[in-house]
KEZA-276919 format. One record per residue (C-alpha): residue in three letters; x, y, z. Coordinates in steps of 0.001 Angstrom, whole numbers, padded with zeros to 6 digits. Layout:
REM residues N
[node 'Ala', [X, Y, Z]]
...
This chain:
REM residues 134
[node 'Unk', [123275, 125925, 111363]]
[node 'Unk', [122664, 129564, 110259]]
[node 'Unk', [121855, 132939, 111342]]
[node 'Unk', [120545, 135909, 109441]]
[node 'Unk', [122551, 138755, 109936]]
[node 'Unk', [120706, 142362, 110171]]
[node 'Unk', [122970, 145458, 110489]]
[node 'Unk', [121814, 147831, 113282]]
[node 'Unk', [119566, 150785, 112322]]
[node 'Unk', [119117, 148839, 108981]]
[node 'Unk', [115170, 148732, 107903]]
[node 'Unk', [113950, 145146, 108075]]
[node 'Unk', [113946, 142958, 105063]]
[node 'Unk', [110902, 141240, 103587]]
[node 'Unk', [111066, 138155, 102395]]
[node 'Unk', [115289, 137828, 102148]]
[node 'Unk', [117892, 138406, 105150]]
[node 'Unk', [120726, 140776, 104443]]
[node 'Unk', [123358, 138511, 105286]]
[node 'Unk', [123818, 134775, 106390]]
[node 'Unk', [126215, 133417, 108653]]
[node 'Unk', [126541, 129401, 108106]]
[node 'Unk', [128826, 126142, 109212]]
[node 'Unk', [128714, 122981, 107308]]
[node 'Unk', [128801, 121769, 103896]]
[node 'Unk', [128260, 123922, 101368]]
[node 'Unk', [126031, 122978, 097912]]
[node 'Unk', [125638, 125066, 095125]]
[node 'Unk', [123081, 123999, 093027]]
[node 'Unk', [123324, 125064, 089302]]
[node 'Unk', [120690, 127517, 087814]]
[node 'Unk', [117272, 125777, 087816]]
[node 'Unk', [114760, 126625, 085336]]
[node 'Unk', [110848, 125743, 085054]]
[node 'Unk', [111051, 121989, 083277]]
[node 'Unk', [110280, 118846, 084429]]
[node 'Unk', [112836, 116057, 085227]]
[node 'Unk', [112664, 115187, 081395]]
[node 'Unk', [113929, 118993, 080282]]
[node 'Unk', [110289, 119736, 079004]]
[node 'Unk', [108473, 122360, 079580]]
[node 'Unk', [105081, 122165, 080423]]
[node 'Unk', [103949, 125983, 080756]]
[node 'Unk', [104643, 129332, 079785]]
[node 'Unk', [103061, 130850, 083153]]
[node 'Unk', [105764, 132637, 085090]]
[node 'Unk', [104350, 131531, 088266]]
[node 'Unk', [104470, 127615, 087437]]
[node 'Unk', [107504, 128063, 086127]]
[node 'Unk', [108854, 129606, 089236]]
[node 'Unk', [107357, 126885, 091008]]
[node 'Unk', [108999, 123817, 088852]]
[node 'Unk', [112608, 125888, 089302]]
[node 'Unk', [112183, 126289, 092818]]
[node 'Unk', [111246, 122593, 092995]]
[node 'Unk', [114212, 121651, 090839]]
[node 'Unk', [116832, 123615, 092617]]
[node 'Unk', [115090, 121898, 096060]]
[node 'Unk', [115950, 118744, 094720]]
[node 'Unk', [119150, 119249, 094363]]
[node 'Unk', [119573, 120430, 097785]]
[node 'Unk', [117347, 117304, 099215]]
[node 'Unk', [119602, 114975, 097128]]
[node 'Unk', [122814, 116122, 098870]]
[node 'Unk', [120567, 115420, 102537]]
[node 'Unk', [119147, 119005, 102688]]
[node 'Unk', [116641, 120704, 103273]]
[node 'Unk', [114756, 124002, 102924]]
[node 'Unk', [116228, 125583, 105723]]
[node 'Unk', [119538, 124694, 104724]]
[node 'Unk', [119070, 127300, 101757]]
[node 'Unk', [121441, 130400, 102628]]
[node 'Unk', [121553, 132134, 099342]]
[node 'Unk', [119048, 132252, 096163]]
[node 'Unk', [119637, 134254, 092392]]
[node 'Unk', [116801, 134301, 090626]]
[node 'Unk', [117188, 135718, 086868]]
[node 'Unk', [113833, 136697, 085688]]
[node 'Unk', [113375, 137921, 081879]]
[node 'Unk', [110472, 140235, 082531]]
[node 'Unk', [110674, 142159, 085589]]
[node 'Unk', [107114, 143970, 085165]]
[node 'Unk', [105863, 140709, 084727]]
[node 'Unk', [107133, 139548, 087971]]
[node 'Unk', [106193, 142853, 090443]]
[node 'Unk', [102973, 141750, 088604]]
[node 'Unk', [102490, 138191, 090038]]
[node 'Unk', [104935, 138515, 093307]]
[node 'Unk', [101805, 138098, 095589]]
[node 'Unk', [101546, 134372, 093796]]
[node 'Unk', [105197, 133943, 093653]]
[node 'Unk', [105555, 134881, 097027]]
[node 'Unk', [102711, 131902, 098146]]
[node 'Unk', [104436, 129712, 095565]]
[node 'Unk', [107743, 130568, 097394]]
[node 'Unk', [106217, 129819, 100945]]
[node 'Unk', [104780, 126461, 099952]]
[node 'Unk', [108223, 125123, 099323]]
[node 'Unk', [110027, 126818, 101534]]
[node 'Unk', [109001, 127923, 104393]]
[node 'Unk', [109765, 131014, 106447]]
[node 'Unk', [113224, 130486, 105568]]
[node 'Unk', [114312, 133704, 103979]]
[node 'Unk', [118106, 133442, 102939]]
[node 'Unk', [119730, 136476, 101275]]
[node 'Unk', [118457, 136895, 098203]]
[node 'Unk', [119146, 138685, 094559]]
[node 'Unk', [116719, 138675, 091678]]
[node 'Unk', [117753, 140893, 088769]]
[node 'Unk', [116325, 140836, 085121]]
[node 'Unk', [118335, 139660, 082309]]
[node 'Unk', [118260, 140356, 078643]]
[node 'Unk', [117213, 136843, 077777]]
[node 'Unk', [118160, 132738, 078960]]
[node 'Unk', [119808, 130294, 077059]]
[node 'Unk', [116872, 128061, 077121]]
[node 'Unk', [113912, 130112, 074773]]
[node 'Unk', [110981, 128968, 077152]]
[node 'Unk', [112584, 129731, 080618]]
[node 'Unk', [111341, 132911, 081831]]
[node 'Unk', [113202, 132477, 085157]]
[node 'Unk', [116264, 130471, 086546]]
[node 'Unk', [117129, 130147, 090056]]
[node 'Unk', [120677, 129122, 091783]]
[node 'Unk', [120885, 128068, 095543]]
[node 'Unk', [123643, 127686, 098320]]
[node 'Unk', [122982, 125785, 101114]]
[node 'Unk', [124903, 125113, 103712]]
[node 'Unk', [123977, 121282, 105086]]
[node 'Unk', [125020, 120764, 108585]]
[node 'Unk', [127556, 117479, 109303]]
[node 'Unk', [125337, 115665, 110680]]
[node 'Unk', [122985, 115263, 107687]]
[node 'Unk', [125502, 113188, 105791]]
């Protein structure tokens, strides 16, 4: 189980939580980038390659018994930050369609390039799978 943690007098978040208290087993899952099972990529759009990452990484976490509200922490390194305040409003429906209304504490910074050319984002996850799940 979780619980975001929200500092008094702190300005709500939107769409991350500040802080996440968790019990269970912990899974990090590696930094996920927009190709298919195979390691091909099938697009340069930022948005479906968002989506394949985030569907990668969710994998990962459903392979260990997880699930999306499991998720307690994302990174997501972006190459082109204009590109992404550009298309949040579909990243952000792109984001709900595999998640949820889980919102886990969150950090996306831009980076000067990723080791794979094509990527133009990569996203790590920690989830925190309750005992029971096993």
């Amino acid at each position: 189980m979780h619980e975001a943690i929200q500092p008094s007098g702190w300005a709500r978040p939107k769409g991350y939580a500040n802080g996440v208290l968790a019990s269970g087993r912990q899974l990090f899952v590696g930094g996920q980038v927009g190709w298919n099972p195979q390691q091909q990529f099938e697009t340069d759009d930022l948005v479906e390659q968002f989506r394949q990452a985030l569907a990668n990484a969710m994998e990962v976490v459903s392979a260990a018994g997880g699930e999306a509200g499991h998720v307690v922490r994302m990174t997501w390194y972006l190459k082109d930050k204009r590109e992404y305040n550009a298309r949040l409003k579909e990243i952000g429906q792109v984001y709900r369609e595999i998640m949820g209304r889980n919102f886990p504490a969150m950090s996306a910074v831009q980076v000067a390039d990723l080791i794979e050319d094509r990527a133009k984002v990569e996203i790590e996850i920690t989830a925190v799978i309750p005992e029971a799940s096993r």
